[in-house]
C-alpha positions as CSV (number, residue, x, y, z in Angstrom):
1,X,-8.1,-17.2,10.6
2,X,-9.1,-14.9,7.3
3,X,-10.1,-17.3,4.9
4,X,-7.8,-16.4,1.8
5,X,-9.3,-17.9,-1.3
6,X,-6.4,-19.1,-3.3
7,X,-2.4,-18.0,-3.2
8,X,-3.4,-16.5,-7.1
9,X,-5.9,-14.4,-5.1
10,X,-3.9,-12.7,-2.8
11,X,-0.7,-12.3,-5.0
12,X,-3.2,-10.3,-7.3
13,X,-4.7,-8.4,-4.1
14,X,-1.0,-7.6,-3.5
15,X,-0.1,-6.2,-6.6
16,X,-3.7,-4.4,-7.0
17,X,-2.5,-2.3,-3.6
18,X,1.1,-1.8,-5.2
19,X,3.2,-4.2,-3.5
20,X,6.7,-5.1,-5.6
21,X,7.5,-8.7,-6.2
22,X,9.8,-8.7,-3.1
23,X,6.8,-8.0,-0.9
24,X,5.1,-10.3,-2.4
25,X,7.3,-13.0,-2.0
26,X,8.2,-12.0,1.3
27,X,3.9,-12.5,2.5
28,X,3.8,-15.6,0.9
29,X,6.6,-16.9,3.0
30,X,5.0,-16.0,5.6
31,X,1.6,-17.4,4.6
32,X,3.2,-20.8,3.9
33,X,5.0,-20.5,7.4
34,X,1.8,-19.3,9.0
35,X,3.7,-16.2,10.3
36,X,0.8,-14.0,11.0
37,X,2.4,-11.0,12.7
38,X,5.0,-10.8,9.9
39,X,2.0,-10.7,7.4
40,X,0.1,-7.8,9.4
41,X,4.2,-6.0,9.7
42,X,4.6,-6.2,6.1
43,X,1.0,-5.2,5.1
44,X,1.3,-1.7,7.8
45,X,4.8,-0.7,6.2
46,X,3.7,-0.7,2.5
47,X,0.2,0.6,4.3
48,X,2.3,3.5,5.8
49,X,4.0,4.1,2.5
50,X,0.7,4.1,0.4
51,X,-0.4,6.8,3.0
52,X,2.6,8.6,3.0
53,X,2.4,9.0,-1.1
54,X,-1.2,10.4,-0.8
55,X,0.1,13.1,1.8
56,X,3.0,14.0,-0.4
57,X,0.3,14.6,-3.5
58,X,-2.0,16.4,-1.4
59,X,0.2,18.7,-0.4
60,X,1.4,19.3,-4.2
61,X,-2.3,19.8,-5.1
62,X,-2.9,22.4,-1.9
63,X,0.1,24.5,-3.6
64,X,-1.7,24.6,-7.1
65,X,-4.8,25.0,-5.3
66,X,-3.2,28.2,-4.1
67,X,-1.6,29.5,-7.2
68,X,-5.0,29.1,-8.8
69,X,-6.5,31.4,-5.8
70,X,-3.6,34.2,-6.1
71,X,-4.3,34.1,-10.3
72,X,-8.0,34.6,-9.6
73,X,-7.9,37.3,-6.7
């Protein structure tokens, strides 16, 4: 079992990676009810999300990326 300092702790380590109040309730229900899978299901989605963001701004900084190219050639 991860050793998870103090329900303050985590709640904090949720919001530092984003996670809405919902999702945060939502884990520590699960904490509480030692529902472990539920924990790792919630953690992937907002995971998947995060990811999912970075993807969307990387492809807005390829296009400016370009337009910079076609001003300089």
């Amino acid at each position: 079992m991860v050793n998870l300092e103090s329900k303050e702790e985590v709640v904090q380590n949720l919001k530092d990676a984003g996670c809405g109040m919902e999702s945060i309730q939502d884990f520590l229900l699960y904490l509480d009810k030692n529902q472990k899978e539920k924990q790792l299901e919630l953690l992937e989605h907002h995971r998947k999300q995060l990811l999912n963001n970075v993807h969307r701004e990387e492809r807005k900084i390829y296009c400016l990326d370009y337009l910079v190219y076609q001003i300089k050639k």
